[in-house]
N, C-alpha and C positions, 0 to 999 in steps of 0.2 A: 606566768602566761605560757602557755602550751603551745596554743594554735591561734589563730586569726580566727574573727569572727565571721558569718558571711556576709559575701562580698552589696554595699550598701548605700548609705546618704556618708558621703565624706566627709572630716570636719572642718571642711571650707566650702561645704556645699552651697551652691549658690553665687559661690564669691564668682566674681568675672574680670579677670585679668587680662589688658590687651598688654601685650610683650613685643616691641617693639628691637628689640635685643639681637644681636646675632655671634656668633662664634662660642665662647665657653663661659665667661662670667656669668651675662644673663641670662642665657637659653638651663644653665644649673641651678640659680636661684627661680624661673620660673615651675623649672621639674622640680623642684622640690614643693610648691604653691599646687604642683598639679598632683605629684604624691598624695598630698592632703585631701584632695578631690573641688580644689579651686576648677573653675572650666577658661583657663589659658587658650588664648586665640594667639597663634603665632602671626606678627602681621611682617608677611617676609616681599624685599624685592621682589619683579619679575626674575631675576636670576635665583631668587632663593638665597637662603643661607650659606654661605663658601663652604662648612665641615658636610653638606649635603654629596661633595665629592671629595673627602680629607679620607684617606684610608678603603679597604677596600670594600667592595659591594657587590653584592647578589644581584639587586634592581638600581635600574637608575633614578639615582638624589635619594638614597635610604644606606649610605655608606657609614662606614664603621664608627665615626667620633658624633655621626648624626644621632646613628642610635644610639649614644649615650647620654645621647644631651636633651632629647626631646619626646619622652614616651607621654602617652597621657593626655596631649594637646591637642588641637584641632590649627589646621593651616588657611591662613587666607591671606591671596596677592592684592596688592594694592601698588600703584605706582607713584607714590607721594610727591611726585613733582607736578601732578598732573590734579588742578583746583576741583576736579570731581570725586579724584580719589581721596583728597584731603578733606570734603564734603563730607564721603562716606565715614571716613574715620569719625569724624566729628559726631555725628549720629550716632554709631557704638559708643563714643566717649559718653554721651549721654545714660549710657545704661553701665557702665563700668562701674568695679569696684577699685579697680587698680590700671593708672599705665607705668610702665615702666620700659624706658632707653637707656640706651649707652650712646647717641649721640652727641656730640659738640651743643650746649645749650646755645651756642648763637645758631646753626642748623639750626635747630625746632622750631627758636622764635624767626628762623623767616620762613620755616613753613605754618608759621602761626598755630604752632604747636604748644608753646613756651607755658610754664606750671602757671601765669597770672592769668592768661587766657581760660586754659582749659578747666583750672579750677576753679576761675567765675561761672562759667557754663557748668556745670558740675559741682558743687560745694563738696559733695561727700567723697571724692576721689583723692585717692593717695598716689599720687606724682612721685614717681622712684626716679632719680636722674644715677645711672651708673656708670660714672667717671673715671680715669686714670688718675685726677687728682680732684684735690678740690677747690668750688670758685673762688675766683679772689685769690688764690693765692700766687707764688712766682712760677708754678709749673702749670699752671690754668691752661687749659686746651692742647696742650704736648698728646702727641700721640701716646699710647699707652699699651704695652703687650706683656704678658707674662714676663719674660724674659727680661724685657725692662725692670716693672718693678719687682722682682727678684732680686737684681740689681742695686737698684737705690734702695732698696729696705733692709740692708744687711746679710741677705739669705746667699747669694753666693760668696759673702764673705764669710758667712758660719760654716762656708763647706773648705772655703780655702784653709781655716783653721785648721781643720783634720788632716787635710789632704796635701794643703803646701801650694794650692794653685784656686784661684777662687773659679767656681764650679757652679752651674743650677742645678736644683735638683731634679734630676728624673721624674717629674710629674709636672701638670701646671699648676702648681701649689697657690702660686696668687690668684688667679681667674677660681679655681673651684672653693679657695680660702675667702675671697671676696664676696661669692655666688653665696656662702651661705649664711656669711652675715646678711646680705640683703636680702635675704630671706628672711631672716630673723626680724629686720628694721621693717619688712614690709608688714610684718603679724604685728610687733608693737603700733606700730600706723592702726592696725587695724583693729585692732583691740582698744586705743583710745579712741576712734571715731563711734566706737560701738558706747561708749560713754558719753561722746559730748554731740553725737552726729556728723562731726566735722571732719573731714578729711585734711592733707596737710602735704606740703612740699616734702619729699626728704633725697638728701644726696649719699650716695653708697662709694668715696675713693678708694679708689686701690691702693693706691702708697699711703697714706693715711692707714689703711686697715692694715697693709703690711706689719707697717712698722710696729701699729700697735700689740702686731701679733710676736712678733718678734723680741721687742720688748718686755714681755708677760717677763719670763724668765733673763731676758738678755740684758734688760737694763741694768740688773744687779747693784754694784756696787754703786751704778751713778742715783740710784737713788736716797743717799743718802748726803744730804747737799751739804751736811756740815760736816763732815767727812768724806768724801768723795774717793771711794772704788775705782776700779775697773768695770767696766761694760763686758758682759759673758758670764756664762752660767759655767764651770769649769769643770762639773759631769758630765754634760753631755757633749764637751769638746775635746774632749780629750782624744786624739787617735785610736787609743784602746777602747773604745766606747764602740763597740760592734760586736755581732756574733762570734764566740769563741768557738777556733778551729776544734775541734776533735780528731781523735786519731782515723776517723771516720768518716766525716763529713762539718758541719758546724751546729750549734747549738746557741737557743737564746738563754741566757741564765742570769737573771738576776734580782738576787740575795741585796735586799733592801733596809730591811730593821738590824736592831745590835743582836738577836737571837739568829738571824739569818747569816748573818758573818760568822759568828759565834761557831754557827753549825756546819756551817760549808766548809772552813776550817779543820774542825776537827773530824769531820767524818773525812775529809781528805787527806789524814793523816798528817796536818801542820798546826799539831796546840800550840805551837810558837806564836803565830800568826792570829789564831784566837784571842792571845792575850795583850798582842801586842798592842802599846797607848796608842798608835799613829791609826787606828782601825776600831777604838773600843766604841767612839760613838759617830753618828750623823757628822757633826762640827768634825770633830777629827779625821774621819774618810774623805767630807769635800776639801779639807786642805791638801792631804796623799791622794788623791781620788785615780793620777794619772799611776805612780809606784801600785796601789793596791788594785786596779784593773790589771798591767801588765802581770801581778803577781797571779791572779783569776786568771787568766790567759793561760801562762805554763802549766800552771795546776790541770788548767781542764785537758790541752792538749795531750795527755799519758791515757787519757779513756776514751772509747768511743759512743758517740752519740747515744747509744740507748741504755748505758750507764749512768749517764748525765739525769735522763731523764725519770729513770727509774727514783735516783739518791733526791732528786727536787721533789719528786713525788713523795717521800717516806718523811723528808724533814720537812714539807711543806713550805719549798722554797720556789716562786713563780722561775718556769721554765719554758718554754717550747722547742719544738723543732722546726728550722728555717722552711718557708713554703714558698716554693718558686710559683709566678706567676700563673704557670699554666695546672699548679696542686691546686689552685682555691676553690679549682668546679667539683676536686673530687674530696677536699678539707672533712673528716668525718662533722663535724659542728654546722657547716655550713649546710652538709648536706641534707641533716638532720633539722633544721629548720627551713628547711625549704626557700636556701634564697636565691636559688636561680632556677628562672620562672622561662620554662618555655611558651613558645608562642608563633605563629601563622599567620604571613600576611591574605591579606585578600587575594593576591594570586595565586596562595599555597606554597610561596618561598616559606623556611623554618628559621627564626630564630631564638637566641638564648638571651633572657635578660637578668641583669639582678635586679632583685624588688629594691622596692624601700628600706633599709633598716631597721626604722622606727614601726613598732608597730600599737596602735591606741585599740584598746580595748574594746569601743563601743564606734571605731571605726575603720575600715578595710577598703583599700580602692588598689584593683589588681593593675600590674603591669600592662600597656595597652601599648599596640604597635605605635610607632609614631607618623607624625601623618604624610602625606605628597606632597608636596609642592603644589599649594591650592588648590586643596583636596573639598576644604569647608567653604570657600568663598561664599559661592549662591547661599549657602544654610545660613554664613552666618549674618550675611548680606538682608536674608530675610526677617531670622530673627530680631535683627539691627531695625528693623521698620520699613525697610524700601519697598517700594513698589515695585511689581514685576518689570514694570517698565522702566525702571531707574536702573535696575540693577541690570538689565539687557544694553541699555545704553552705554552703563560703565566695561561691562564686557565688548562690546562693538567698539570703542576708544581706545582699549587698552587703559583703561586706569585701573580696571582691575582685571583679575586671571583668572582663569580655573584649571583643574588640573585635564579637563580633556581637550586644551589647546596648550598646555606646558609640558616638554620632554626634556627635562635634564639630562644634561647628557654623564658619561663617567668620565670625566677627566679629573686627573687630580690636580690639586692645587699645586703650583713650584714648589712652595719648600716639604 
């Protein structure tokens, strides 16, 4: 696949998602529904979404962590404490394929929101509830943040391994690691209704998917109940497990099968180390894994960088060179696939986004600005069924907004 097809019917076209979500988990599982060409109705407070002022900004409520959590979508305010606005919703829930929160299930159900409710009104609705954990269990209703479960899932303890101090990592790994399972759990949803007609409750926890992310490789030894291991994977803990310095700069280098050890070796002038038993296979390297990276290390440190990459190149050993954050706009691969997509808002501010990833053959839905703060209300209001005069009412009340009586302003959030 070369290019994109032109731009067209998405393959969720049709699908209609109310997102109920705010901050990173669900506002990324929804863009990714809206990637697809689902039509995501953001249904945000009067104040909006908090990352509408997280980081800096050109126009006010379209700041930096916004645009990346929200392209694609369309915005409508609703004031859900208020029994008109919770009317209105009810009436889109009727045409919905999907709602999906991250609120407290006892919240919902006293705004008579709760998955028994809306899915009796609705049979073919997929109910997402996306939690910090899940119901029933001892951490039921605990507030829930990145940082937390990072915390309880083992992730800053996999960094304190390396490091000697338990650390998060530099990204929000759990909210965007979460965001895409439930993405995935919302298309399985959707995909069995498309079999039996029926829609169905389903919960997306974060420490629950943590962990289980965590575990893929980390639960190692303890899998083994009649023998019982250690927990960790011991390659990829090892302190030596990082880009190797060059006399240059650093380099990623890593020699994987017995022909790749075998070669790195002896083109680096150590048949010693080629032959050696503690290095000859897979089994034998993760027992020395921590000895035979620091040996990688020294080795590398005597050449610089575009040595490295040339000898990966000739023995056909995966290599790269380290790309700081602000290389990826100008990455030759990336560039060459075209993934970052500029774009104009309606006032003619410019900005840069990155597309999708993914791209389907016999479907294409371009990068779209992300919306205002109750930009779509009256549209989607309309298309919901209301009459002009319900929907003037709920605007005269305040139970809902639009965006030419809403001015966000730029403040940023405390932390």
């Amino acid at each position: 696949m070369t290019s994109f097809p032109s731009p067209g019917a998405g393959a969720l076209d049709g699908v209609r998602v109310l997102d109920l979500t705010s901050v990173v988990f669900g506002p990324y599982a929804s863009q990714i529904l809206a990637d697809y060409g689902a039509d995501v109705i953001k249904v945000e407070a009067p104040a909006g979404d908090s990352t509408r002022r997280t980081g800096p900004s050109q126009e006010p409520g379209l700041s930096a962590i916004f645009l990346g959590l929200n392209r694609n979508k369309r915005s409508i305010v609703l004031d859900l404490k208020q029994a008109q606005a919770r009317q209105a919703l009810l009436t889109m829930v009727d045409q919905a394929d999907v709602l999906m929160h991250s609120m407290r299930p006892a919240k919902m159900a006293a705004l008579g929101l709760d998955p028994a409710t809306l899915c009796a009104r609705n049979p073919r609705l997929v109910y997402a509830g996306l939690y910090g954990f899940g119901e029933g269990g001892a951490y039921d209703g605990r507030p829930a943040y990145d940082d937390i479960i990072q915390g309880l899932s083992g992730f800053a303890d996999l960094v304190g391994r390396q490091t000697g101090a338990p650390r998060y990592l530099p990204t929000v790994a759990a909210d965007k690691t979460c965001g895409l399972i439930a993405a995935h759990a919302i298309l399985a949803a959707l995909f069995q209704r498309s079999r039996t007609g029926t829609g169905q409750q389903l919960e997306v926890p974060m420490f629950e998917s943590m962990a289980s992310f965590a575990l893929v490789e980390h639960y190692y030894g303890r899998h083994l109940a009649d023998q019982p291991g250690d927990a960790g994977y011991p390659r990829v803990l090892t302190p030596w497990r990082r880009p190797c310095q060059t006399a240059d700069g650093h380099v990623c280098l890593m020699p994987y099968t017995d022909a790749h050890w075998r070669d790195f070796f002896t083109a680096a002038g150590r048949p010693d180390l080629a032959q050696d038993p503690r290095f000859a296979d897979i089994s034998a390297r993760t027992r020395n894994i921590e000895t035979l990276y620091e040996l990688q290390a020294g080795i590398v440190a005597a050449h610089d960088t575009a040595h490295w990459l040339a000898l990966c190149e000739r023995l056909e050993i995966p290599a790269a060179p380290v790309n700081r954050l602000q290389d990826l706009e100008t990455d030759p691969h990336l560039q060459s696939v075209d993934f970052f997509v500029p774009l104009e808002s309606a006032s003619g501010s410019r900005y840069r986004f990155p597309r999708n990833p993914v791209r389907l053959a016999q479907s294409h839905v371009p990068p779209a600005m992300p919306p205002r703060l109750g930009e779509h209300t009256q549209d989607v209001l309309r298309q919901a069924g209301l009459a002009p005069a319900d929907i003037a009412a709920l605007l005269e009340t305040g139970a809902a907004r639009d965006a030419s009586d809403l001015n966000p302003d730029n403040r940023k959030d405390p932390a």
